[in-house]
C-alpha positions as CSV (number, residue, x, y, z in Angstrom):
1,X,0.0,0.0,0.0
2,X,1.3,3.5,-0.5
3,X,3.3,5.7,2.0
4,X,1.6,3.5,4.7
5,X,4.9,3.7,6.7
6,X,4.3,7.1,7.7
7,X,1.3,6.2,9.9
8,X,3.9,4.0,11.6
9,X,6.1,6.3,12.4
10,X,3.9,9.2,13.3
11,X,1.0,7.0,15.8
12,X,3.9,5.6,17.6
13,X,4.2,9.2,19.0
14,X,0.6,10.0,19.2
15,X,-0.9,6.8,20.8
16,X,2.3,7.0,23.8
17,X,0.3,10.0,25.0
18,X,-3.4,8.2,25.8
19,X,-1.8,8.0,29.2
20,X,-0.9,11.1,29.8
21,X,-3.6,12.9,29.0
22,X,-6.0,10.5,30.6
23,X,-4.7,12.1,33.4
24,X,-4.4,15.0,33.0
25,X,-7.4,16.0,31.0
26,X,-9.1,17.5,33.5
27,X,-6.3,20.0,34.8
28,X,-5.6,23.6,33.7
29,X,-3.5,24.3,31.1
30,X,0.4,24.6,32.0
31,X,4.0,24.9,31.3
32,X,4.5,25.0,27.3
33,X,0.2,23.8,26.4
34,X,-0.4,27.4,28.6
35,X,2.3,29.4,26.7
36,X,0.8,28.3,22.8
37,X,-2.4,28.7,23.7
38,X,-3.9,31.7,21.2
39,X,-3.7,35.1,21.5
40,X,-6.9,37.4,22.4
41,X,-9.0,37.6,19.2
42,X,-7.2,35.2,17.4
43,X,-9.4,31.8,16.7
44,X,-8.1,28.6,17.8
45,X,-7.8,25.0,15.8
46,X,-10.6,22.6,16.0
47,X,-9.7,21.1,19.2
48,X,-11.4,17.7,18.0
49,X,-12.6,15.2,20.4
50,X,-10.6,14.0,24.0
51,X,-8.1,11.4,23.5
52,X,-8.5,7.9,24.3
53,X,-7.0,7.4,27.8
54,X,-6.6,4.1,29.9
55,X,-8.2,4.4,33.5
56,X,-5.4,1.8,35.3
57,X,-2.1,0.8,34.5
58,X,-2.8,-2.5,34.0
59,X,-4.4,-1.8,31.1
60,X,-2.1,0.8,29.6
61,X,0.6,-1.9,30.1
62,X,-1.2,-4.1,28.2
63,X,-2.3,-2.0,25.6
64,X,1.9,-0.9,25.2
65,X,2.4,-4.4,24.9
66,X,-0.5,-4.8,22.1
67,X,1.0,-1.9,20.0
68,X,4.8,-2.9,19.9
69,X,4.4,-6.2,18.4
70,X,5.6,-6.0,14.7
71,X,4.1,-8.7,13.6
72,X,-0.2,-8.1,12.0
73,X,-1.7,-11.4,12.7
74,X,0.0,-11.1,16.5
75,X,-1.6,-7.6,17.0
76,X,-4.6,-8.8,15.7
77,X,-4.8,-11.3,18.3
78,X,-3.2,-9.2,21.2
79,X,-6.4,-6.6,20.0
80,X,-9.2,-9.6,20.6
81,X,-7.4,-10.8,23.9
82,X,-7.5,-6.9,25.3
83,X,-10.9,-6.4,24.5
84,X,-12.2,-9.1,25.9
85,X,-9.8,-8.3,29.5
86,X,-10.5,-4.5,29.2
87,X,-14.6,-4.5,27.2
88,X,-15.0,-0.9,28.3
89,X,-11.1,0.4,27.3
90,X,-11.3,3.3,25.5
91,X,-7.8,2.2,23.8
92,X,-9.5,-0.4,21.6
93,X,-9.8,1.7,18.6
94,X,-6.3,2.4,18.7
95,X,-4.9,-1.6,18.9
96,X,-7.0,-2.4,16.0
97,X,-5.7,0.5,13.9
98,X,-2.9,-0.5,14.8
99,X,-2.7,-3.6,13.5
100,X,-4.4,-2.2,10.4
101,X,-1.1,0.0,9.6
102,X,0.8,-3.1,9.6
103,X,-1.6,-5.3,7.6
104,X,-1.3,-2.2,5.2
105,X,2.7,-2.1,5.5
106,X,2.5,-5.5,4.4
107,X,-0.3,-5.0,1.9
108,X,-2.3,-7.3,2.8
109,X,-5.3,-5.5,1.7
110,X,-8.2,-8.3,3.2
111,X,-7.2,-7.8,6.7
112,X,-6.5,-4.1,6.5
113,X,-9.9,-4.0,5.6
114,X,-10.9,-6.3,8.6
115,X,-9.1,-4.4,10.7
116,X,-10.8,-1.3,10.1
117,X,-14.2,-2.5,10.2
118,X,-13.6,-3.7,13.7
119,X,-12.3,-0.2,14.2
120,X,-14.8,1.6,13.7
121,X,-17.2,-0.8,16.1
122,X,-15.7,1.2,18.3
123,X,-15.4,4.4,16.9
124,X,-18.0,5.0,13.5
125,X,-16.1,8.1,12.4
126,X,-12.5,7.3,13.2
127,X,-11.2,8.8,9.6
128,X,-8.1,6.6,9.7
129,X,-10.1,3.4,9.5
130,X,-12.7,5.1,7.0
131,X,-9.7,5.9,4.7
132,X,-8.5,2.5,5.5
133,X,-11.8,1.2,3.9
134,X,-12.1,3.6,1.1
135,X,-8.9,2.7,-0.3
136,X,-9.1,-1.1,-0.5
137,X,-12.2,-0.9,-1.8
138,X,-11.5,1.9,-4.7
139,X,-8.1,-0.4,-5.4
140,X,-9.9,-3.9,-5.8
141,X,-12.8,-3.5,-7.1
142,X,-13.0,-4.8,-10.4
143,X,-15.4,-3.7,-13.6
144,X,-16.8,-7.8,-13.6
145,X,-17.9,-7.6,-9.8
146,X,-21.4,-7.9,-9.3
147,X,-21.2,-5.5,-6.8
148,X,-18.9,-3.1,-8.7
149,X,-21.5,-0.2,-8.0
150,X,-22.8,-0.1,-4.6
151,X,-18.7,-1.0,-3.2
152,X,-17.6,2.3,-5.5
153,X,-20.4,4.1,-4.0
154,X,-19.4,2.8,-0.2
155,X,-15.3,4.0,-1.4
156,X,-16.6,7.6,-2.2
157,X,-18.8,7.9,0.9
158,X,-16.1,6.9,3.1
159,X,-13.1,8.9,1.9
160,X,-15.8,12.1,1.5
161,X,-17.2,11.3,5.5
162,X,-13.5,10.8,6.6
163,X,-12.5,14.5,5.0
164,X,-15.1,16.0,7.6
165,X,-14.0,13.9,10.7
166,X,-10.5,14.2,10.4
167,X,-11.1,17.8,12.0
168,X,-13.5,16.4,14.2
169,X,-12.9,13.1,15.4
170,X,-8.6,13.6,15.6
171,X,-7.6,14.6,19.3
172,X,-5.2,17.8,19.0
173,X,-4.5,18.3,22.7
174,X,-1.5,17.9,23.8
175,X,-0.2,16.3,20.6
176,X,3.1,17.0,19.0
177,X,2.4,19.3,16.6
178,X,4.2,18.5,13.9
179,X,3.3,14.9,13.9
180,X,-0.5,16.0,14.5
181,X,0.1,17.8,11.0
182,X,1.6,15.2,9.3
183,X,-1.0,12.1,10.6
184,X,-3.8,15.0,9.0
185,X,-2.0,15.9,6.0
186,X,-1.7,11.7,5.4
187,X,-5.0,11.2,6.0
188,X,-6.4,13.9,3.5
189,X,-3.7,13.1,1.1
190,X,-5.3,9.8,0.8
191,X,-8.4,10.2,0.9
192,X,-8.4,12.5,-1.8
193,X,-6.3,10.2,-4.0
194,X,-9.5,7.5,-3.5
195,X,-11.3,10.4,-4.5
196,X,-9.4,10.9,-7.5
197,X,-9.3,7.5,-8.9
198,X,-13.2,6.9,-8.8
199,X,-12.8,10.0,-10.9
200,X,-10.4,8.3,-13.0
201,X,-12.6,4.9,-13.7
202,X,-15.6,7.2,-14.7
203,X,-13.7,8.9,-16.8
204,X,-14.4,12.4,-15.2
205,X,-11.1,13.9,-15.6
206,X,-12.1,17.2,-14.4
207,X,-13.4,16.1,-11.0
208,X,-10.7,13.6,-11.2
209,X,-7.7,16.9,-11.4
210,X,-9.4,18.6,-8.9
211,X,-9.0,15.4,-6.2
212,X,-5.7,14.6,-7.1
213,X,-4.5,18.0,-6.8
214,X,-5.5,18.3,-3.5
215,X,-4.0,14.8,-2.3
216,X,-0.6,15.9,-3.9
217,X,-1.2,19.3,-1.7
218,X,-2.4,17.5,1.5
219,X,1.2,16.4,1.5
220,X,3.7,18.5,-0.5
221,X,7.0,16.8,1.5
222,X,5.6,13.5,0.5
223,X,3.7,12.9,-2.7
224,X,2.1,9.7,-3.7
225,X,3.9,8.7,-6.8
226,X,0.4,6.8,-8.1
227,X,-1.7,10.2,-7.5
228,X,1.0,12.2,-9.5
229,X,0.6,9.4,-12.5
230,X,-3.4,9.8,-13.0
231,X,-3.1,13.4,-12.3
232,X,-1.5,13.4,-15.6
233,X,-3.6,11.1,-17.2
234,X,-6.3,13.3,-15.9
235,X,-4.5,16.6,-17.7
236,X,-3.9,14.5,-20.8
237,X,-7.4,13.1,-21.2
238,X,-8.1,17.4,-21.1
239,X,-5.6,17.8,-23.9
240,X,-3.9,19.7,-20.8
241,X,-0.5,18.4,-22.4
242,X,2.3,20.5,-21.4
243,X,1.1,20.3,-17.8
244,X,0.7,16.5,-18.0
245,X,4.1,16.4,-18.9
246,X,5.3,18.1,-15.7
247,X,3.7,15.9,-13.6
248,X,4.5,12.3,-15.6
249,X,8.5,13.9,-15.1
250,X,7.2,14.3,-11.5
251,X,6.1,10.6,-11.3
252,X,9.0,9.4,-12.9
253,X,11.3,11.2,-10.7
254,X,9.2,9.5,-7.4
255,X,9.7,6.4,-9.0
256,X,13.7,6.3,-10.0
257,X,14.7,4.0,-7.0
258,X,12.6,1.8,-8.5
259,X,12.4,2.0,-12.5
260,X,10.8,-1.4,-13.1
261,X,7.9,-1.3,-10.7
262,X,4.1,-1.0,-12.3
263,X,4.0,2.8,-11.4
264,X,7.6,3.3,-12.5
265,X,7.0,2.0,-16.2
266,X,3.3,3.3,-16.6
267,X,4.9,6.7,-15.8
268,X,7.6,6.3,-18.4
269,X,4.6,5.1,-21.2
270,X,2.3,8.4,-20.5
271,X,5.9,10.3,-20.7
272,X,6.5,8.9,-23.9
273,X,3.0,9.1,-25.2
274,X,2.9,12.8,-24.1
275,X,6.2,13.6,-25.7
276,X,4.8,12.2,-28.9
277,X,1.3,14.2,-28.6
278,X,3.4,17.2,-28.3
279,X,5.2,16.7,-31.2
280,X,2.5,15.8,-33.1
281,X,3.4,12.5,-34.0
282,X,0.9,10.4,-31.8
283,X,-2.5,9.1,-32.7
284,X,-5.7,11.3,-32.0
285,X,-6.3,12.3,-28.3
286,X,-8.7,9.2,-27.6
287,X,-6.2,7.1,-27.5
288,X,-5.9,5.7,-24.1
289,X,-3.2,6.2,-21.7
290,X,-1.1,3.6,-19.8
291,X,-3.2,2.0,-17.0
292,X,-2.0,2.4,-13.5
């Protein structure tokens, strides 16, 4: 799955403060929280919703011990066995999404999925497990499923509900900042890309620009190399040429460390076919454009 190591990286910082501010929730603000608060008359953040918090330290120890396991199908059990010891934690959520990052690391899209859905049991609007669903949905649904319609419909509805709760449902308190802004920026990056490849597969290529714009700008530092791709499909189908052509360079450029891989060459094909619209020397603008 794409760029899922991020969410690694960036919820092993934010879940190691459920303790913290379990405790603490209830106190004034202090210290360095007290000195960023905003000014007078200027408006703060969405504050979202309080964090999840263990009430003992039996069952934060457990739920530490949950989250470090590396291995998916360990976690997943670890999450049953906690629930079932802890059936009112509020840290529930959090072990199954976390076993659904490494069930995405290891792109294993079935029990990403599966993991998700048990997330959001717990927590309907959790916009990490709604992305979670949007996106293997929108990547494995095929044209011959029966149910091609009604999952495509589910993808859009779940990456559009998790662009609303990611301002709501996202604790902000007390959370490094910069890693706050980078879990959001993620989040929206990829919802948007699900956004833009429904666009893609019906073939509306404005809608589809407009989507994939914003997931690139969700996360400038990190762009997806797949939404750069069929944002220049998406300029090409629009005759938009010498743009597309920035953007399959872009792609290309995301995709040099690995040259060979199925984003890598359909990037190099649209660069080519570009280069030979520009000059004239392609076929007729319905031709169609390398899949990705």
């Amino acid at each position: 799955m794409k760029r899922a190591a991020i969410i690694i990286e960036v919820v092993a910082v934010l879940s190691m403060c459920a303790w913290s501010l379990g405790q603490s929730s209830d106190k004034p603000a202090t210290g360095q929280a007290a000195q960023t608060a905003p000014a007078a008359g200027q408006a703060a953040a969405p504050a979202g919703k309080r964090a999840p918090a263990a009430k003992t330290t039996p069952e934060f120890e457990a739920y530490k011990a949950a989250i470090a396991l590396t291995d998916p199908a360990a976690e997943e059990k670890a999450a049953g066995d906690f629930a079932t010891k802890f059936p009112d934690s509020e840290l529930r959520v959090m072990i199954y999404k976390s076993a659904m990052q490494k069930y995405q690391v290891a792109n294993n899209g079935e029990k990403m999925m599966e993991m998700a859905q048990k997330a959001l049991t717990f927590d309907a609007d959790d916009p990490e497990a709604l992305v979670g669903i949007a996106q293997v949905i929108a990547e494995r649904t095929r044209d011959t499923d029966l149910d091609r319609d009604q999952r495509l419909a589910e993808a859009k509805k779940d990456a559009e509900r998790s662009l609303l709760t990611i301002d709501t449902d996202i604790p902000t308190s007390g959370y490094p900042p910069e890693q706050l802004a980078a879990y959001k920026g993620f989040l929206k990056s990829e919802a948007y890309a699900v956004l833009g490849k429904l666009a893609c597969d019906a073939k509306s290529w404005p809608e589809a620009e407009t989507d994939l714009r914003k997931s690139i700008d969700a996360l400038p530092q990190q762009p997806d190399s797949i939404a750069v791709l069929r944002l220049a499909v998406a300029l090409d189908m629009q005759n938009k040429i010498p743009e597309a052509i920035k953007y399959a360079d872009q792609a290309i450029d995301l995709t040099k460390a690995q040259p060979d891989s199925g984003v890598g060459k359909a990037a190099r094909e649209e660069k080519d076919r570009l280069s030979k619209l520009s000059s004239g020397t392609a076929p007729g603008q319905n031709a169609a454009p390398p899949k990705n």
